[in-house]
C-alpha positions in Angstrom: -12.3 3.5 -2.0 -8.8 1.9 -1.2 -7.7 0.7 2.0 -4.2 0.8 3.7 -3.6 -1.9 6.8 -0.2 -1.9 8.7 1.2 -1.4 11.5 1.7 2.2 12.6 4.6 3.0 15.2 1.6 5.8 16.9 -0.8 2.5 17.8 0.7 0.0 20.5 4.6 0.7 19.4 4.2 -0.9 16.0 2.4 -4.3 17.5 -1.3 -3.6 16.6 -2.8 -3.7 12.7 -4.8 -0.8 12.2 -6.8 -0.1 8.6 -7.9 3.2 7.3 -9.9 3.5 3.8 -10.7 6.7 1.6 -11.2 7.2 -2.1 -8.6 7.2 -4.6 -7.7 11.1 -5.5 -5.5 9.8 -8.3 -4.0 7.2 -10.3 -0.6 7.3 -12.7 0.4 4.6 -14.6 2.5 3.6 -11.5 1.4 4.9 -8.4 -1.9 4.9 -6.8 -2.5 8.5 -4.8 -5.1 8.7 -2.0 -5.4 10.9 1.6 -6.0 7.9 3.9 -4.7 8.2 7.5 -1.1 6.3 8.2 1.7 6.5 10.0 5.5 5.5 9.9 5.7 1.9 9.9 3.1 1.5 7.6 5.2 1.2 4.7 5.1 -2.1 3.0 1.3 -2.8 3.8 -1.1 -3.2 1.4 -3.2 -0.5 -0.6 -6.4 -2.7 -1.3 -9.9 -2.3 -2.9 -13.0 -4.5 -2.8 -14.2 -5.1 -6.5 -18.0 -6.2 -5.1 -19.5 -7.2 -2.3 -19.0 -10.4 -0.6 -15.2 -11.0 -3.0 -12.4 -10.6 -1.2 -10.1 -7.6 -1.5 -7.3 -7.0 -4.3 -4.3 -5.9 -3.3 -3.7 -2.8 -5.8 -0.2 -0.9 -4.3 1.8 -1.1 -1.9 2.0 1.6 0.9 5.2 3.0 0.5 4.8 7.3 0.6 3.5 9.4 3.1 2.5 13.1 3.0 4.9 15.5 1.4 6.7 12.2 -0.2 3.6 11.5 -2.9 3.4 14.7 -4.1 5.4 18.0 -2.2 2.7 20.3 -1.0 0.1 17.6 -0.9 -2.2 15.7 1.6 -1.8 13.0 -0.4 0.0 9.1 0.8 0.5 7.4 -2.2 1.7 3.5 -3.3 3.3 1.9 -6.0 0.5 0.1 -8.5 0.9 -3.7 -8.4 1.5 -3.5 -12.1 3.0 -7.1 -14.5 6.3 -5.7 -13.8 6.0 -5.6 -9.9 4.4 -8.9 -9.8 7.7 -10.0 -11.5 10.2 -9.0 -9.5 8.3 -9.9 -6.1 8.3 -13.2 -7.6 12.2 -12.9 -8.7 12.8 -12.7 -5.2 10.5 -15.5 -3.8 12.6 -17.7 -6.5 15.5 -16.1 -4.8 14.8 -16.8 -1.6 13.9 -20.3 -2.3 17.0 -21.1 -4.3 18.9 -20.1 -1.2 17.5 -22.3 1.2 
């Protein structure tokens, strides 16, 4: 099962966290594909499982693709896989940020 949380611009104008969870329908070596219920504005949020009861969640994509974006002709929502590479260059612009201030 994966779970997407954000903040869809249907729910309370974009000012209310909603979650949605279904199971993964299929994985590529860089995105993560799965049918869960979002909505614009949601983009950006997590795409997390739970290894085992009682850990807390990993944060395995990150929402980015709705339906028709993932995969034309699909029900499928999809995110990019929080792969060595991506953890690099969201910590390239942490560094970044921090240089600048």
């Amino acid at each position: 099962m994966v779970n997407v949380s954000g903040y869809p611009g249907d729910r309370g104008d974009g000012t209310e966290q909603w979650w949605a969870k279904n199971r993964i329908r299929k994985v590529t070596p860089r995105r993560i594909f799965y049918e869960v219920d979002t909505f614009g504005g949601q983009s950006g949020g997590p795409a997390y499982i739970y290894e085992s009861h009682g850990k807390p969640p990993v944060v395995v994509g990150i929402h980015a693709y709705g339906i028709g974006a993932s995969l034309p002709g699909s029900s499928l929502n999809s995110a990019p896989r929080i792969i060595p590479q991506v953890v690099m260059q969201i910590q390239a612009w942490i560094d970044q940020d921090n240089a600048g201030g």
